[in-house]
N, C-alpha and C positions, 0 to 999 in steps of 0.2 A: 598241077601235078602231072599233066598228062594221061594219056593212056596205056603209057607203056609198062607201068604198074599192073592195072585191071589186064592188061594183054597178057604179062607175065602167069600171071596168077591163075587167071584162065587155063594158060598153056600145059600149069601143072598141077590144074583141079584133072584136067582131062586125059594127061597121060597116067594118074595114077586111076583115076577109073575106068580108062579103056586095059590098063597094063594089070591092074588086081583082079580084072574077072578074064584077059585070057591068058596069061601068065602068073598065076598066083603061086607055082615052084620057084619061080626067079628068084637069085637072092634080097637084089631086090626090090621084091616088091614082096618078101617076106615083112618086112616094118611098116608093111598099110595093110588096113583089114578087110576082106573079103566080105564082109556083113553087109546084109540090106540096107541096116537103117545108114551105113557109112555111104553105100552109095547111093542113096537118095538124097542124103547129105549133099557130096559133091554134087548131083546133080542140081540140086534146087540152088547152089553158091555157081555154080558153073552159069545157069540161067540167069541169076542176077548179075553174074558179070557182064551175061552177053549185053542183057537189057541196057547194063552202066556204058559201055562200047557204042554201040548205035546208038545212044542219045547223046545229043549235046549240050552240053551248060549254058545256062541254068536250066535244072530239070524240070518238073512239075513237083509241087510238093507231097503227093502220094506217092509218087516213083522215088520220093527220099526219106519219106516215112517210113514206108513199106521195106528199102534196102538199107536203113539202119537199125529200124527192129530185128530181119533176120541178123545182120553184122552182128546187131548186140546179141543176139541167141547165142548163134555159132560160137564168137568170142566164151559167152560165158560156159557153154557147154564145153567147148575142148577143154575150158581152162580147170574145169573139174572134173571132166574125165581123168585129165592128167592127171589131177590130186588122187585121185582112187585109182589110179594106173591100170586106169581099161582100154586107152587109148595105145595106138602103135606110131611111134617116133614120128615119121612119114605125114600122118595125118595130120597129126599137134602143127608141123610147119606148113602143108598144106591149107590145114584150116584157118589158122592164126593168120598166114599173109593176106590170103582172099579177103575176108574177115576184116583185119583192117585195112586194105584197098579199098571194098565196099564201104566202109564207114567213111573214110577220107571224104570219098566222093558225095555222101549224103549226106555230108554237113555242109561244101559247099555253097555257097550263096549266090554268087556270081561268077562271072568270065574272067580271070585274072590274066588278060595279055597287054601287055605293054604295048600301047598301038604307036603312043608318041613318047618320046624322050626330049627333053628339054638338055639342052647345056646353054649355060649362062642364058642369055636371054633369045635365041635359037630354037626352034621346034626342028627337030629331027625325026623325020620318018620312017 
């Protein structure tokens, strides 16, 4: 998968909670919510990003236990916020991407790079 996922994701756990608490008139940043528990929220998915970012594959098994429990939280929290519509637009896909970035990454097993390539009977490096 890369990093460029968890990097994304990252990039806009953090502009919407650096941008909802000092611009919360913007328009927008009318459709993410200004509440505590949203930004401790991002905070603790932004954290487990970073954690996902600096380590390299294959993790430790408590670094993939620990960031697919909260994945699974998050996931299921947004997805029932949304059902009782307490949730603001902004978050739902902020949440949701990170959310499965994180999981991606915690289920991983191993290193998935192609180091050799084979054609016909040839090893290519």
């Amino acid at each position: 998968m890369g990093k460029l996922l968890l990097f994304l994701s990252f990039v806009i756990i953090v502009f919407l909670s650096v941008g909802a608490v000092l611009y919360p008139q913007n328009p927008i940043f009318l459709l993410a919510s200004t509440n505590s528990i949203y930004q401790h929220v991002r905070e603790l998915l932004a954290f487990v990003l970073i954690l996902q970012l600096v380590t390299r594959p294959p993790r430790h098994v408590w670094i993939r236990v620990l960031s697919g429990t909260i994945a699974l939280s998050a996931i299921i929290w947004t997805i029932d916020a949304t059902y009782v519509g307490q949730m603001l637009p902004l978050d739902i896909l902020a949440f949701l991407g990170a959310s499965i970035a994180i999981g991606v990454t915690a289920i991983e097993r191993r290193i998935i790079t192609p180091t050799t390539w084979l054609a016909g009977n040839k090893v290519l490096t």
